[in-house]
C-alpha positions in Angstrom: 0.0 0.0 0.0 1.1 3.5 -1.1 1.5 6.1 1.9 -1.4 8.4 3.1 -0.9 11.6 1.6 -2.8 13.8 3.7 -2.1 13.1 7.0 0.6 14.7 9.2 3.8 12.9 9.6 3.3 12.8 13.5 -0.2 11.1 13.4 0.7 8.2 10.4 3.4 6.8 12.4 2.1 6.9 16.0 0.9 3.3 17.4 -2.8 3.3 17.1 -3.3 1.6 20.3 -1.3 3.5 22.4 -2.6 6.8 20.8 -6.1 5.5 21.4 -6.1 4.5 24.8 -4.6 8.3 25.4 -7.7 9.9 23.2 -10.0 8.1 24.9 -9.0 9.2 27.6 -8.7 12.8 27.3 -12.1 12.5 25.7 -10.9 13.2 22.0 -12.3 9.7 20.2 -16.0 9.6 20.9 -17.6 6.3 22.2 -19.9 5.8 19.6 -19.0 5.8 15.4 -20.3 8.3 13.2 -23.6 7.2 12.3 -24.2 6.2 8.7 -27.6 4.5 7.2 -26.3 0.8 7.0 -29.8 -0.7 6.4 -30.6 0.8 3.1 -28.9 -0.7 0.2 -27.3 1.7 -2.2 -25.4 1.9 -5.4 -21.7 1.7 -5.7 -19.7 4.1 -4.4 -17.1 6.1 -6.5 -14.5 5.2 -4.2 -13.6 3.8 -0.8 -12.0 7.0 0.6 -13.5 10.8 0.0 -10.3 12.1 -1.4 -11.1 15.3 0.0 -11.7 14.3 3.1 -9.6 11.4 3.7 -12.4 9.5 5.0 -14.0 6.2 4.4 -17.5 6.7 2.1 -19.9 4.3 4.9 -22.9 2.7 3.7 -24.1 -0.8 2.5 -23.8 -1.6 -1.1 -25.3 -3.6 -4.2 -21.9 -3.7 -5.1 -18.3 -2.4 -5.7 -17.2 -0.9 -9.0 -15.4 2.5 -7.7 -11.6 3.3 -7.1 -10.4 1.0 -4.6 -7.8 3.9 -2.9 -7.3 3.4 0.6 -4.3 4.5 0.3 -5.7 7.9 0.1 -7.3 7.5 3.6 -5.6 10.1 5.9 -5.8 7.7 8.9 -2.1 6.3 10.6 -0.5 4.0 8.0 0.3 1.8 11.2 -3.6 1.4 11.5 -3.8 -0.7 7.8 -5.1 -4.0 8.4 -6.3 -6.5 6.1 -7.3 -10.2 6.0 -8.8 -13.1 3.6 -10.6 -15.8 4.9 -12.7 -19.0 3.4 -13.8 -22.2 4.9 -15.5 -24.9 3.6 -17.2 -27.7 4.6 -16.6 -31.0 3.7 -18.8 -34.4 5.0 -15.7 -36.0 6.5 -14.0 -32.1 7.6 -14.2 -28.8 8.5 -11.7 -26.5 6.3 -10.3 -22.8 7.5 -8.2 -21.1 5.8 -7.0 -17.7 6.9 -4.6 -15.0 5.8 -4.2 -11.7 7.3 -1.9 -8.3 8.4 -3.1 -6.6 11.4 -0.5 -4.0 11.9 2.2 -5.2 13.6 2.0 -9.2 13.1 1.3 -11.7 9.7 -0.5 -14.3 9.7 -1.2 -17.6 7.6 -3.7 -20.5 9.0 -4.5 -23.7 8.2 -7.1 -25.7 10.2 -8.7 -28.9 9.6 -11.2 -30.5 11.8 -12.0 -34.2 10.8 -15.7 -34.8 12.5 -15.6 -38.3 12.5 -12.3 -39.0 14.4 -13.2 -35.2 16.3 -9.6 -34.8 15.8 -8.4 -31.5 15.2 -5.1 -30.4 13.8 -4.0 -27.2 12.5 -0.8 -24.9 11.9 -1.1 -21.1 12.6 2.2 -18.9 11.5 2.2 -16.1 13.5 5.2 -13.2 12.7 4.9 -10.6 15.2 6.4 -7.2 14.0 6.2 -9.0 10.5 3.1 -7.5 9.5 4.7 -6.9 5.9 5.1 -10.5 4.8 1.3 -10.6 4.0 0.4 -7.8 1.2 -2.6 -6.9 -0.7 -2.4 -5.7 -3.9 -3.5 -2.2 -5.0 -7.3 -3.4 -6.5 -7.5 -5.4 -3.7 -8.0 -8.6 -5.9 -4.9 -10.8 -4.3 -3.5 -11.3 -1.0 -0.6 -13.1 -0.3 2.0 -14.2 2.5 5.8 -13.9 0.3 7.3 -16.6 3.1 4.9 -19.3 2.8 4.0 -18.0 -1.0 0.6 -18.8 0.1 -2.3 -16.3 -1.5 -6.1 -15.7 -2.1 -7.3 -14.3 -5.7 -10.3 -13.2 -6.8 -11.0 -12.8 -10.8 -14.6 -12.0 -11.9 -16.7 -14.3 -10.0 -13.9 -16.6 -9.1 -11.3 -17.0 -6.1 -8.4 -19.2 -6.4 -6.6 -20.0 -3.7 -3.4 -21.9 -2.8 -2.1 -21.7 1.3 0.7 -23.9 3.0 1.5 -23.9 6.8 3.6 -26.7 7.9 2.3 -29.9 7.1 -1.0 -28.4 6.0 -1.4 -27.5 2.5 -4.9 -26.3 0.6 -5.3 -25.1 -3.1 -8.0 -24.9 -5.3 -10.6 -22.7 -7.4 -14.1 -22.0 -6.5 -16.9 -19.9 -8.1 -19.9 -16.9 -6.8 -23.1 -19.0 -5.4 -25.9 -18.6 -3.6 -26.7 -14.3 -4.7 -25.0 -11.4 -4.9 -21.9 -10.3 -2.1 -22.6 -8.1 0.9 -20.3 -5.5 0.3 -20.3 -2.4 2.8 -17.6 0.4 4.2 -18.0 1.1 7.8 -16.4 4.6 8.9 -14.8 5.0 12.1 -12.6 8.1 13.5 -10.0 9.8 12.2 -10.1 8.9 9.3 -10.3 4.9 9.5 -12.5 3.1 8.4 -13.5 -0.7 7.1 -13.8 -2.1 3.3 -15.4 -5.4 3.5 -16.8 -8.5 1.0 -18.6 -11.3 2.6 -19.5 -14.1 0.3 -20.6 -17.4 -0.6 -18.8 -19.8 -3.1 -18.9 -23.5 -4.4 -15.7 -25.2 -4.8 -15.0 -26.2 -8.7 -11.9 -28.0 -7.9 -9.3 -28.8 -4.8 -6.8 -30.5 -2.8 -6.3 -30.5 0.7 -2.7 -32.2 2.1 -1.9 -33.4 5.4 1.6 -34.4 5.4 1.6 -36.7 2.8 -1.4 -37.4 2.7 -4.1 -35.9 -0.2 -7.5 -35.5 0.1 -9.6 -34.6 -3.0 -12.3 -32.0 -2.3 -15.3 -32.2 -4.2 -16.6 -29.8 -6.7 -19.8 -28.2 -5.3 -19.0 -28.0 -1.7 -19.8 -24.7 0.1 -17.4 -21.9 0.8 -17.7 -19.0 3.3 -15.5 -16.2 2.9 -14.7 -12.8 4.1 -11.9 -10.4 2.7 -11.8 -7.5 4.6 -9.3 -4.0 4.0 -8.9 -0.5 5.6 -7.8 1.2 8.7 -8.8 0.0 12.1 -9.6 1.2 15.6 -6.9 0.8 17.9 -9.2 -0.9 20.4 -11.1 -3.9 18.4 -13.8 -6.2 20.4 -15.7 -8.7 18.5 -18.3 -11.3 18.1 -18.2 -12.9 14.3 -20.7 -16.2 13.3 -19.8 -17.2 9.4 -21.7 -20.3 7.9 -23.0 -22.2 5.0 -25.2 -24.9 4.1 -28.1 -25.9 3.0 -32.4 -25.2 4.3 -35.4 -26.9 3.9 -38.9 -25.2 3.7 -41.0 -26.6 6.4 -44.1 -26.1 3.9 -43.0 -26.8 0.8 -40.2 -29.5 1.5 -37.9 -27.4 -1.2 -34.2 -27.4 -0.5 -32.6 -24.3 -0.8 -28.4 -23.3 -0.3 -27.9 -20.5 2.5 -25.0 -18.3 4.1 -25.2 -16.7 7.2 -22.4 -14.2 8.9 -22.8 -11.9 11.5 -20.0 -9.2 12.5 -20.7 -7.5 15.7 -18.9 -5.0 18.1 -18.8 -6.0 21.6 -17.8 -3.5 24.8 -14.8 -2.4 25.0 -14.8 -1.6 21.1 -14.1 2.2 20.8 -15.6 3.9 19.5 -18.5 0.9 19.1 -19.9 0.8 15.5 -23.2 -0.6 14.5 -23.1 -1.6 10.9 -25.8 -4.1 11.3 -23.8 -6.7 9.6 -25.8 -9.7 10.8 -26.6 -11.4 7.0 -28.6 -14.3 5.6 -28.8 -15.4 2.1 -31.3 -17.5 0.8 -32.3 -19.2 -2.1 -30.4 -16.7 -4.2 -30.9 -13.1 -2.0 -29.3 -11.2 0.4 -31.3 -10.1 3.5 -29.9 -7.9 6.0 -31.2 -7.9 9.7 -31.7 -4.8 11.9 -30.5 -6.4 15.5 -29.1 -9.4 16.7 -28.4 -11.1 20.2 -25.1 -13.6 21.1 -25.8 -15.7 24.1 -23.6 -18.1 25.1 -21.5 -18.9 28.7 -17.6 -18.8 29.0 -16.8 -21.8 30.8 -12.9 -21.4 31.8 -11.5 -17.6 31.9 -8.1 -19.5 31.7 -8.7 -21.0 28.7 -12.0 -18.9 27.2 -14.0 -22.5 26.6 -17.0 -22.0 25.8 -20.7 -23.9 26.0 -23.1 -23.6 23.5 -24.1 -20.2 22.1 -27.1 -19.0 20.6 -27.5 -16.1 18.2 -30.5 -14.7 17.1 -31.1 -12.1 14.7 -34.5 -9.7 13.3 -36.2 -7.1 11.4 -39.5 -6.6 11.5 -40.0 -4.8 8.0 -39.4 -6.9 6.2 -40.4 -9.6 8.3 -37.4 -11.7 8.9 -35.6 -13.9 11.5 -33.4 -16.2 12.9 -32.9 -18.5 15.6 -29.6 -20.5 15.5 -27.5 -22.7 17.9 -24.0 -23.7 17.6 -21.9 -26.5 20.2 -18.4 -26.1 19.4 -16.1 -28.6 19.2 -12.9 -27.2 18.5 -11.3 -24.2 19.4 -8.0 -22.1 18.3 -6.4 -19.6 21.0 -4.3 -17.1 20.1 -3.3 -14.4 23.5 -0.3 -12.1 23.1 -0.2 -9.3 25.5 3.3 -7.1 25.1 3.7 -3.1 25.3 2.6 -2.5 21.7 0.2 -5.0 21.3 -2.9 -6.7 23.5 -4.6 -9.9 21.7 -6.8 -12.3 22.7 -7.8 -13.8 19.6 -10.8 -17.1 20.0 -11.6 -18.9 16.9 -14.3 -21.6 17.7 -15.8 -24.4 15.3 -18.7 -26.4 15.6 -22.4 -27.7 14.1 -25.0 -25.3 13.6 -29.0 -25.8 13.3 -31.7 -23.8 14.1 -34.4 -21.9 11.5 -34.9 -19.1 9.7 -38.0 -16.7 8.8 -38.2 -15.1 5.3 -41.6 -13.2 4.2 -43.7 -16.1 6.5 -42.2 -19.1 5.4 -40.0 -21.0 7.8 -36.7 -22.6 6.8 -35.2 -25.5 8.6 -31.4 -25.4 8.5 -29.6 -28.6 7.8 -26.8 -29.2 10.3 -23.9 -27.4 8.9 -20.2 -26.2 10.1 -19.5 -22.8 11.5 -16.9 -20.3 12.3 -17.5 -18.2 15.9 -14.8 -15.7 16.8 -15.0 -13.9 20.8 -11.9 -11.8 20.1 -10.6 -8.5 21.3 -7.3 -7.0 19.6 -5.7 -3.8 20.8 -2.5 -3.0 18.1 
């Protein structure tokens, strides 16, 4: 990424962290994000970033066809963070795949649950003050780890992908499904702001390694994913649900393909955005709910465990619901806590069922896999 060119010298290359924890406290970075209409869909934007401004252009869109310059955002350079993820889900296994830069650490993830054994093994390369061996490119299309050469490409409605961590090693090529992408820009302070594509995909081809062993992954399977870009708060504090699958219509018996994510701020976020990114799609739509609940009990503050959670999510014009429960049965934990950087990072994995409402028919979801993240990240 290219420099900001507005901002002063002073700001760019202070610690976002540390110089949030001081403006918050001197009252200077308000508790609450500006508030933008994230529940109306809108065309493209021109851009990500007002050039005149320097700010992030918020609101939810049908899709993305602007400049994609958030280079030009006059937030701190050191504030840049971006990450790829997709998962897919298998019959035999649960897939993640994760690469990412979040300021001052890289990372590249594989992780591969096998539900019949319950036997989890995965490899997570974490480079702490090597944020720079994981670049995007300047459309945003590829992202890529140089030390692993692993990397995520999108091209039209396809995303290729080929990622190796240790004995783990995943590559394939996989195409648009289910409806359109959510695509929105959340603005935050200063400047910062969020560029972010959540998606579903089917896999044409792939190959999953485990040592020496290869797995063929068969075309059609359903992939999750989430590519996210732009400058972040200094003080991050999430909840995240990312599935797919397939739902049955209680009336009709038809059998329809569905997505559901949910990215939520929790407490200590600051300032705390409400984008209202809690998202279903549905036999080829997009629906976008207005509030959502997470429910679930931390069972060991040692080891952040958890029980089952529930998450449910409404609107009531349109009418639309949802009532879903997840039981993990895996988890990933990630905790670094140094001078420069606090992280408590919580990646959980487990079966999810439950229903959803669309226009007054009721959909019954077929067990499927999920992704829950209870993280918090101050960098």
């Amino acid at each position: 990424m290219k420099p900001a060119l507005t901002a002063p010298v002073s700001y760019c290359e202070s610690l976002p962290r540390l110089r949030d924890k001081l403006s918050v406290a001197l009252g200077r970075t308000p508790r609450e994000a500006p508030s933008a209409d994230y529940l109306t869909l809108q065309p493209s934007p021109r851009a990500i970033v007002d050039r005149a401004t320097g700010g992030y252009i918020p609101g939810w869109y049908e899709t993305f066809e602007g400049m994609p310059n958030i280079a030009d955002s006059c937030a701190p350079k050191r504030a840049f963070q971006t990450w790829y993820h997709l998962q897919i889900d298998h019959p035999d296994r649960f897939v993640v795949l994760n690469l990412a830069n979040v300021a001052l650490a890289s990372n590249v993830a594989i992780l591969v649950f096998d539900k019949k054994a319950e036997v989890f093994d995965h490899v997570s390369i974490v480079r702490p003050f090597r944020a720079g061996l994981v670049s995007l490119s300047a459309d945003l299309s590829r992202i890529e780890d140089k030390a692993t050469a692993s990397w995520i490409e999108r091209k039209g409605d396809r995303v290729f992908f080929s990622l190796r961590a240790g004995h783990l090693r995943a590559e394939g090529e996989a195409r648009s499904s289910i409806g359109p992408e959510f695509v929105q820009v959340t603005g935050f302070q200063h400047g910062r702001g969020s560029f972010q594509r959540y998606g579903n995909l089917e896999l044409i081809r792939g190959t999953l390694s485990v040592g020496s062993r290869v797995h063929q992954l068969e075309p059609g399977l359903p992939i999750a994913s989430d590519q996210t870009a732009g400058h972040q708060r200094g003080l991050q504090h999430w909840h995240w649900l990312c599935t797919s699958g397939y739902a049955r219509n209680e009336r009709t018996g038809e059998r329809v393909a569905f997505g559901m994510q949910l990215a939520q701020d929790r407490e200590r976020a600051v300032p705390h955005a409400v984008g209202h990114k809690y998202l279903l799609w549905l036999g080829g739509k997009l629906h976008k709910f207005e509030q959502a609940e997470v429910d679930y009990r931390v069972l060991s503050a040692d080891t952040r465990d958890t029980g089952p959670w529930r998450i449910r999510m409404w609107r009531d014009t349109p009418q639309l619901s949802a009532d879903v429960a997840i039981v993990p049965r895996a988890h990933r934990r990630e905790k670094k806590s140094v001078i420069l950087m606090d992280a408590d990072f919580n990646q959980h994995y487990g079966e999810l069922t439950g229903s959803v409402v669309v226009d007054g028919e009721t959909y019954r979801l077929e067990p499927s896999f999920a992704t829950l993240e209870d993280s918090r990240l101050e960098i």
